[in-house]
N, C-alpha and C positions, 0 to 999 in steps of 0.2 A: 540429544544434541548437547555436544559444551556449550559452553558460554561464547570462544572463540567462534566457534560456529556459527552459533547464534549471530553474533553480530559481522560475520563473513555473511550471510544471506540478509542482513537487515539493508546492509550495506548494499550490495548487489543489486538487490530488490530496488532498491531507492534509486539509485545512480541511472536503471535504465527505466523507471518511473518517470525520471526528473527530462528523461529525452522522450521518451513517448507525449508526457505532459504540455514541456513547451512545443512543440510542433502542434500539439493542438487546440491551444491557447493563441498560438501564432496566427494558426489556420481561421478561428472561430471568432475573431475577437476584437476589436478594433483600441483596448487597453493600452497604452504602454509595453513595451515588453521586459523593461527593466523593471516598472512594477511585478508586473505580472511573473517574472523569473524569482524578483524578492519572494511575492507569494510562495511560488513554489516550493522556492530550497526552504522555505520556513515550515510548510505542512512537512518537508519530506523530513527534516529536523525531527518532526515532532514524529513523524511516521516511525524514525527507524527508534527510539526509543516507545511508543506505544507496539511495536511492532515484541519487539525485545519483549517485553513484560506482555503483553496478550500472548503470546506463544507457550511464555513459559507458564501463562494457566492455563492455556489449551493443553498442554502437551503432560498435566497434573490430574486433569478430567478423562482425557483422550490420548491414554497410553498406546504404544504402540508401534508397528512399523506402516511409517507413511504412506508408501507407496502401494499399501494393499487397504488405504484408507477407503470406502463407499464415497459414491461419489457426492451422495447428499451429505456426508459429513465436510466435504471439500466445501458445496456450495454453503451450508452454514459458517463453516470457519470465514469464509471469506467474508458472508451479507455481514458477520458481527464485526469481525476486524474492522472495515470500512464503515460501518452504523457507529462505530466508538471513535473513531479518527474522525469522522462529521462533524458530531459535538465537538470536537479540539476545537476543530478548523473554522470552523461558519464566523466565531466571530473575527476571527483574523484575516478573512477576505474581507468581510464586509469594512474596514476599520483601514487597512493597507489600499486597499484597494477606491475606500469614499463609495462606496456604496450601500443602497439600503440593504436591510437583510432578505428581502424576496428574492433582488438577484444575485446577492451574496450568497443564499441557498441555490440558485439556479444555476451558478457557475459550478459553485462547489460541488453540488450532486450532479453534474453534465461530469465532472472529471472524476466522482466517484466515482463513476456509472461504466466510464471508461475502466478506469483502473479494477474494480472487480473482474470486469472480463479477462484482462492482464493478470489480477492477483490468481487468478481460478488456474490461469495456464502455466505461469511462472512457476509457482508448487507442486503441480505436477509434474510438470518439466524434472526440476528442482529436485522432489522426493526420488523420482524413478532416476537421475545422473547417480545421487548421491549414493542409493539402493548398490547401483554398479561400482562406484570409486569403492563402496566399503567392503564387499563380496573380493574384489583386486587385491585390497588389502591383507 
């Protein structure tokens, strides 16, 4: 992947993050939603540049064409990306948000939890589109 690339799917990636996220922050939550939207676009801030640079060590370790990736390689990519975006994040809910770090953790890992299920589909999605736009080419 270029670089443009790169940050065309960090991008992408985040933007339908940031709508899957508040509707469930909306849905779960009795926070503010102006807080709780600051939160967000601030993880996703932080998301699409850790996104950017863990990719591009994945993709230094784990050459190759994606779309023919195992699928246990998918679910690792995913548990680490999100285990390394937590430690960002935890203290930046707990802190925007005035809360302790328990449910600073609790929130954060309830939307982790969410979003791995999303990152897992979104790339696959994602590899096997891109697999075709490039084959067209």
């Amino acid at each position: 992947m270029t670089a443009l690339e790169r940050l065309f799917h960090a991008i992408l990636f985040e933007f339908l993050a940031i709508i899957i996220s508040i509707f469930a922050v909306k849905l779960t939550t009795s926070h503010p939603t102006t807080e709780t939207g600051i939160v967000i676009v601030l993880i996703s801030v932080i998301a699409v540049f850790w996104n950017m640079s863990f990719n591009w060590i994945f993709d230094k370790y784990f050459p190759g064409a994606r779309e023919k990736c195992r699928t246990l390689l998918r679910i690792f990519h995913t548990l680490a990306f999100e285990g390394g975006l937590l430690a960002f994040t935890l203290p930046l809910v707990a802190f925007i948000l005035k809360i302790n770090w328990l449910d600073a953790f609790i929130m954060d890992i309830s939307l982790t939890l969410l979003i791995v299920v999303y990152t897992f589909f979104f790339n696959l999605i994602y590899d096997h589109l891109r697999a075709v736009i490039l084959r067209q080419s």
